[in-house]
N, C-alpha and C positions, 0 to 999 in steps of 0.2 A: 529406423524410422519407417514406420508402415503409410501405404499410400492405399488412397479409398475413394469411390467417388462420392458426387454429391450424393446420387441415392441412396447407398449404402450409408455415408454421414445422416443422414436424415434419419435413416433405421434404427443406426448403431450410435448416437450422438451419448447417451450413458456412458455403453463402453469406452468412448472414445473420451468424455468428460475424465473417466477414471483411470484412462492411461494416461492422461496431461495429468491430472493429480499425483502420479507414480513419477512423472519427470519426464514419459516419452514424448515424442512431438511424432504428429500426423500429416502426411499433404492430404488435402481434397482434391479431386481432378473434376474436370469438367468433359468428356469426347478425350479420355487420355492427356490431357495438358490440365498443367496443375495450375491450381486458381487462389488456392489458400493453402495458410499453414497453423496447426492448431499445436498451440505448446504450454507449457505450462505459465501460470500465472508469475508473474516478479515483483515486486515493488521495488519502484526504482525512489531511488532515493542517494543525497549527497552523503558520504562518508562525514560521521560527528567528527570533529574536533574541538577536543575537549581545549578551555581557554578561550575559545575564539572572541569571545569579550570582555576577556581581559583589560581591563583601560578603559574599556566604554561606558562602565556603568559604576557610578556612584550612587553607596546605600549610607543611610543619613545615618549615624551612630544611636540618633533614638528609634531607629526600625521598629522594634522587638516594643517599643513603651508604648500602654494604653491608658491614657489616662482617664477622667470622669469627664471631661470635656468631649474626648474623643466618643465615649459610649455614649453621650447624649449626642452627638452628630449621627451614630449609628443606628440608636435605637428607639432615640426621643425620648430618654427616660429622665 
């Protein structure tokens, strides 16, 4: 973990975009005390499981049918 100050971050803000892109994380310092930390980007997000609506959702067995009624609802034809 490399540490930098603010000026340097100002300077070097590329390099430093490009080492958060490789994975590493950076502190910023301000007067030697560190003030930030730059790392890489994550998306956070819930683990899928698969199922999880299972039971909740009812599809009408004529899902899939289009009929002439329905393309004239659709397309005014």
């Amino acid at each position: 973990m490399a540490t930098v100050s603010v000026y340097e971050a100002k300077s070097q803000l590329s390099r430093l975009i490009a080492d958060a892109e490789r994975g590493e994380e950076t502190i910023v310092t301000r007067h030697g005390r560190p003030v930030a930390r730059l790392v890489p980007f994550a998306v956070r997000r819930a683990p899928r499981v698969p199922g999880r609506w299972r039971g909740r959702v009812d599809i009408a067995d004529d899902f899939d049918d289009f009929s002439v009624a329905d393309e004239h609802d659709w397309y005014g034809a």
